[in-house]
N, C-alpha and C positions, 0 to 999 in steps of 0.2 A: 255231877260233872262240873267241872271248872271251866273257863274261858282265860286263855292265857291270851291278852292282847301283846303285841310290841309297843312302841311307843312312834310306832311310825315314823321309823329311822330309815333311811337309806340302805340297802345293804344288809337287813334282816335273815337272818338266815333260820326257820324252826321246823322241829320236824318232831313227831311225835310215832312213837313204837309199842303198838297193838292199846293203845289208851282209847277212852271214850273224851279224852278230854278235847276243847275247841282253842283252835290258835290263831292268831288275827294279826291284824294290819291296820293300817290308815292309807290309805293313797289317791291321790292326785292326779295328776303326768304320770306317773310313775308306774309301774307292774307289776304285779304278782303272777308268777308262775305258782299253782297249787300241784304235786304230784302226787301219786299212791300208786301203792300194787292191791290192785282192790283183794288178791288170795293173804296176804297177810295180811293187810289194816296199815302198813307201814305207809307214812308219807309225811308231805311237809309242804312249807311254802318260802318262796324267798320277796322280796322285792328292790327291787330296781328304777335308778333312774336315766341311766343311758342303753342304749343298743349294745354299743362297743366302746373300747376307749380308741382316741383317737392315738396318732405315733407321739411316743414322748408321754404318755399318760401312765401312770400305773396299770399295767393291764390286769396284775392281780389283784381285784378289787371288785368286792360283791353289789358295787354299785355300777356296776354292768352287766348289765343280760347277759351277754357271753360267758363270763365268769361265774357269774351266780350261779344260774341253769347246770353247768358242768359240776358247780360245788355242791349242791342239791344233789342231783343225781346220783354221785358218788357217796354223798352221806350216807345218802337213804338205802343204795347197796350193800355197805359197810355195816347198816343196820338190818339186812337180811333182804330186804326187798329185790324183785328181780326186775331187773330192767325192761327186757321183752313183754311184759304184763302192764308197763307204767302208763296211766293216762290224765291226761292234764288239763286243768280249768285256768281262766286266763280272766282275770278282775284291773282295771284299773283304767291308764289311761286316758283320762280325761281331758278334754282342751281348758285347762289354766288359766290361758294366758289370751290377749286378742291379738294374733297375730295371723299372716297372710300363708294362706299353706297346711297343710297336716297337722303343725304342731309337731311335739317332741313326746306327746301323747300316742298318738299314731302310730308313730314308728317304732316307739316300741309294740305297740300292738302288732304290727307286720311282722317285725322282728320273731315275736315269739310262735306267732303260727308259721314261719319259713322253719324257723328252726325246729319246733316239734316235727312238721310235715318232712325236712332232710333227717330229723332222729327217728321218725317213723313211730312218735309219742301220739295217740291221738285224744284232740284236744273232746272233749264229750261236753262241755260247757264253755259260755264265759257271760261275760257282763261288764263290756269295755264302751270307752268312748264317752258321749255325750258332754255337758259342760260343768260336769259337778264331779265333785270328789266323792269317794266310797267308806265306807268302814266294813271291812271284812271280816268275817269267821268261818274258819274252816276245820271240818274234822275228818282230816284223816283216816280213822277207823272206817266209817262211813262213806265219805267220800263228798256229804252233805255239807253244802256252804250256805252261810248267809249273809247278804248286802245290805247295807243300808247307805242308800243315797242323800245325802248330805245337802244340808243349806247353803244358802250364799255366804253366811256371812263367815261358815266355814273352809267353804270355797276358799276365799278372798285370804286368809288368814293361811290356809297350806299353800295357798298360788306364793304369799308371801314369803313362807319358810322356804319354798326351792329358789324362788328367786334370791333369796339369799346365801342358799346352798350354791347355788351356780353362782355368785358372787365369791365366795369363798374358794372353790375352782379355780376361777379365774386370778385371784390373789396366789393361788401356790402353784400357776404357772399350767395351766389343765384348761390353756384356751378351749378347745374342743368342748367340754362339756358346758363351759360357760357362752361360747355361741348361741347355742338352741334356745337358749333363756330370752335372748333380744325379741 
């Protein structure tokens, strides 16, 4: 079996089609949605660093939940999986950053269970929240994930790449996603 990591990009989008093999992540703040139809093996995972885009943002862009989630879904149909059978694990979201309030961690975390619970997806795991970032692997065929909860001073270093990320937002005019970062 192989482990296909991402590079813990933004906007990740993978899915894998009746393989034994594991697909993974890195994330922070940020989200994984994992889906599968557990009768075929089909599924995949995306992740995310906003809820939604705010007006004036690119809406088509897999660095929003909204977006992803529907691009996911669709993939994994298109690769034979049924919808009505899909159930989802939810990894990420960590507080970052010290700030007053939920964080931008959170609310994606809300985010993703309103939305399984209005798509009638049900979530049968997760492993969200707390103050550390994660390294994820997931195998679709299975439906078997594995976490590994991260150091500070890895923390410290992804806290740093989204603040930079939401710097970059903010430079090509994507106020909205660059807020959340203050």
């Amino acid at each position: 079996q192989k482990v296909v990591i991402g590079n813990g990009c933004v906007g990740e989008l993978d899915f894998c089609v009746g393989e034994s093999d594991w697909i993974g992540t890195l994330l922070g703040s940020c989200v994984a949605l994992c889906l599968r139809d557990p009768i075929t093996g089909i599924g995949g995972l995306n992740h995310f660093l906003l809820p939604s885009a705010e007006p004036g943002d690119d809406q088509a862009s897999t660095r929003y939940g909204s977006y992803a989630i529907e691009m996911l879904i669709n993939k994994l149909m298109r690769a034979g999986a049924d919808r009505r059978r899909m159930e989802g694990k939810i990894f990420g979201g960590g507080k970052m950053f010290d700030t007053n309030g939920p964080g931008i961690g959170q609310q994606n975390i809300e985010f993703v269970r309103e939305f399984c619970k209005l798509e009638e997806i049900p979530l049968v795991s997760e492993n969200v929240g707390g103050p550390f970032a994660r390294k994820l692997q997931y195998q679709p065929i299975s439906g078997r994930a594995r976490v590994l909860k991260l150091n500070r001073e890895v923390n410290a270093a992804l806290g740093q790449k989204e603040q930079a990320f939401g710097g970059t937002l903010a430079k090509a005019g994507m106020s909205g996603g660059a807020e959340l970062f203050s």
